[in-house]
C-alpha positions in Angstrom: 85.0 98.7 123.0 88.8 99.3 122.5 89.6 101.9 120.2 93.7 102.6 118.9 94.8 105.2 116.8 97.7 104.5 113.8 99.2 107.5 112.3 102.9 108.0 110.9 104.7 110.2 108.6 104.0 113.8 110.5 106.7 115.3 109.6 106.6 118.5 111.9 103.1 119.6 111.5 101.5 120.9 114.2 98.3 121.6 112.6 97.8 117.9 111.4 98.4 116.9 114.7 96.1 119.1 116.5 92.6 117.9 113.8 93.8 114.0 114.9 93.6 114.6 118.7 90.6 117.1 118.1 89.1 114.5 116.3 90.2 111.4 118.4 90.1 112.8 122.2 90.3 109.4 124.0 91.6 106.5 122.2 93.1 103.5 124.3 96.0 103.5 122.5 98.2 105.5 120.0 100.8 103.7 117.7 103.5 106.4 115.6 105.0 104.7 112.7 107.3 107.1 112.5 109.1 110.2 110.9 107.4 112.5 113.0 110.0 115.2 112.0 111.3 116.1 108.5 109.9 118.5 105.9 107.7 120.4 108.4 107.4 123.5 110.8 107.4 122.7 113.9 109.4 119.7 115.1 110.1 120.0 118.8 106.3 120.4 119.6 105.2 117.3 117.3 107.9 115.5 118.7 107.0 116.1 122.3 103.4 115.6 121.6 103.8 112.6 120.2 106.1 111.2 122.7 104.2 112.0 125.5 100.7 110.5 123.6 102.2 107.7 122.1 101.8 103.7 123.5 104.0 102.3 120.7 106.7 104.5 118.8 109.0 103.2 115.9 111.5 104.8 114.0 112.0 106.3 110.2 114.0 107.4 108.2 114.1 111.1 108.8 113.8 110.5 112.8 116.8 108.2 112.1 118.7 111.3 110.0 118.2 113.9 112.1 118.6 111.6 115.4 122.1 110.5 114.2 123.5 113.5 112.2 124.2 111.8 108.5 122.8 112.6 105.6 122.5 109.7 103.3 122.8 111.3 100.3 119.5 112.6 100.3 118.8 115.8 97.9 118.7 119.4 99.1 115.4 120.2 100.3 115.4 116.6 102.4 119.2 117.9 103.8 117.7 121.5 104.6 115.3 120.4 106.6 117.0 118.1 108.5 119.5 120.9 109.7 116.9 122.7 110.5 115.1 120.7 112.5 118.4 119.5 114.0 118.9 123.3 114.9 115.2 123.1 116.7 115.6 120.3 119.1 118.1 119.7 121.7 121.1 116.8 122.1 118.2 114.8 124.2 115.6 114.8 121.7 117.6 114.0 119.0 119.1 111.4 121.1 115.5 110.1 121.5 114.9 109.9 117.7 118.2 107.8 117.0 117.5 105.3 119.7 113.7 104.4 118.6 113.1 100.8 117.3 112.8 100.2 113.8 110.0 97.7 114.3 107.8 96.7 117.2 105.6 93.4 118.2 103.2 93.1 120.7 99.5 92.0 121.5 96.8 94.6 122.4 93.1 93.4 122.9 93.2 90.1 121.9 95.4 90.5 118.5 99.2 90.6 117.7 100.7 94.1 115.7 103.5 94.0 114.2 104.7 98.2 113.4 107.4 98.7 110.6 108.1 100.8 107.9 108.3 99.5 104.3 111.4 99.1 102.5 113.5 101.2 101.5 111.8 103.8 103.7 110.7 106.7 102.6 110.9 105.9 99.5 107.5 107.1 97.6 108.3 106.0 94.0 105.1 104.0 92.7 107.1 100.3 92.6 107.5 100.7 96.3 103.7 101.2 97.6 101.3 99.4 99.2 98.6 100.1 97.0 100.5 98.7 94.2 102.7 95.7 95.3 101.5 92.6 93.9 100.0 89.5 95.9 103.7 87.9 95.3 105.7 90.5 96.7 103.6 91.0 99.8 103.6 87.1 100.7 107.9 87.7 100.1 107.5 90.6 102.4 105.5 89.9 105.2 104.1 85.8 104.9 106.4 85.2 107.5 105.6 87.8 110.0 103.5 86.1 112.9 100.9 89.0 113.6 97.2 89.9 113.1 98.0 93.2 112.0 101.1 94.6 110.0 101.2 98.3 110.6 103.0 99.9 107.8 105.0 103.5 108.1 106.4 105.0 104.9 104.0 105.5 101.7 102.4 108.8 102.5 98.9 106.8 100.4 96.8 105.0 102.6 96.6 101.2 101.6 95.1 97.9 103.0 95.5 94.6 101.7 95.4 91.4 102.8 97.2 87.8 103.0 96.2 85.0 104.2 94.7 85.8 107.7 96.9 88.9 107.9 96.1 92.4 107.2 98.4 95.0 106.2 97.1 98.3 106.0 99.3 101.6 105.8 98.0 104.9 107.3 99.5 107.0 104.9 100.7 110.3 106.1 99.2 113.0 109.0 101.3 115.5 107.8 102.0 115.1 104.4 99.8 113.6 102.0 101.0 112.1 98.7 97.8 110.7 97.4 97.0 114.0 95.4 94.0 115.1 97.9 95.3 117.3 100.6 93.7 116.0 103.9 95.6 114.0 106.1 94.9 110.4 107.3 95.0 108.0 109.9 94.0 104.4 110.7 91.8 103.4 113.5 91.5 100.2 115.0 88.0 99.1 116.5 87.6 95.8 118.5 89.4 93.9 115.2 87.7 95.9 112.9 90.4 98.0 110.6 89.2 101.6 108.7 91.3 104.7 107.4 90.2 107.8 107.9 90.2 111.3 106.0 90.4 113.6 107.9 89.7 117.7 107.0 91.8 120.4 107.9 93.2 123.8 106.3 97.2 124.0 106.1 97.0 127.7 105.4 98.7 128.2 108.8 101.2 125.5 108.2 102.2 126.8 104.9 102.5 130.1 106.5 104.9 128.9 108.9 107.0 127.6 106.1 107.7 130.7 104.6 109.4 132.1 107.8 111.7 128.9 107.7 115.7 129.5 106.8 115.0 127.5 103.4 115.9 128.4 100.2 112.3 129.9 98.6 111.9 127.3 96.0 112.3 124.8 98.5 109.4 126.7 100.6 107.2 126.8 97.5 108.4 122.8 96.6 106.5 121.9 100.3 104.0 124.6 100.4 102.5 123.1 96.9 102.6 119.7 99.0 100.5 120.8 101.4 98.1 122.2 99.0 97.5 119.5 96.5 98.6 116.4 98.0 101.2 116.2 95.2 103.9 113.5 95.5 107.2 115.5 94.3 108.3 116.6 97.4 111.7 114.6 97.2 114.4 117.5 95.8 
């Protein structure tokens, strides 16, 4: 039996982290979709957790931002967070976050994966998630793609669909949920068989955490309610 793990969108929290590998002690393989920093806590210790777990790593948007220093226009509390967690890890693993792959391909136990993010990334209005592209738009987007399995970083709500002999499923976010339930999930992949996960954990010590970061406080509440509810405004 050959078991791999999916997760993406961490974004610096420790906690999340910890319930996946409590939950998933020995998998045969790990595959980051990125943004494993951003928005959250504690960036250096995700980030070297995750680097040193991980058989497959791409990149996202926020890895990308904080790797390479610009901004992109993003609003406030996105731009806070970014200095901060600029401040928190040194030249060499920032470094490491701006030279990450946007995509991956490669065969693992009999099947092809193809790991991406959806684009734009990071963007979580509804138009641009899995869970509500239609069958045309997902042929446009990925028909093309030779692989079993398109793993999809990005929307922080888990989604799987399907084309053609393709599946694309999205593991939504470990570290911060958008679908309007707090617990985080993941996606596991079992001998071709494909099924997210829920998995249940109290943020009460990440949210604590957040209210000793150098933020402004309603930014600190914006995230803190995040955590809490699962809510999808997190973008100021």
């Amino acid at each position: 039996m050959t078991r791999i793990i999916i997760f993406g969108d961490l974004h610096a929290n420790w906690e999340a982290l910890l319930a996946l590998q409590q939950a998933e002690r020995r998998p045969d393989a790990i595959l980051c979709l990125g943004d494993v920093v951003g928005y959250g806590p504690d960036p250096k210790r995700c980030l070297d957790a995750t680097r040193n777990s991980a058989t497959r790593f791409i990149q996202g948007a926020h890895d990308r931002a904080v790797g390479g220093g610009a901004d992109n226009g993003r609003p406030g509390l996105t731009q806070a967070t970014w200095a901060y967690t600029r401040a928190m890890l040194p030249p060499a693993d920032r470094e490491f976050l701006a030279a990450l792959p946007a995509t991956q391909t490669f065969d693992y136990a009999g099947a092809r994966f193809f790991m991406t993010r959806l684009a734009p990334d990071d963007d979580d209005t509804e138009s641009q998630m899995l869970i509500t592209l239609s069958q045309a738009r997902l042929r446009e987007q990925f028909a093309a793609i030779e692989a079993d399995v398109i793993l999809l970083g990005g929307p922080h709500i888990p989604a799987m669909r399907q084309i053609g002999d393709k599946v694309i499923v999205c593991p939504g976010s470990l570290g911060l949920p958008r679908y309007g339930v707090s617990d985080p999930t993941f996606v596991a992949w079992e001998d071709g068989r494909l099924k997210i996960h829920h998995l249940h954990y109290h943020p009460d010590t990440t949210i604590q955490k957040l209210s000793l970061l150098p933020l402004d406080p309603e930014y600190i509440l914006t995230l803190q309610s995040a955590l809490k509810t699962g809510g999808l405004e997190t973008r100021q």
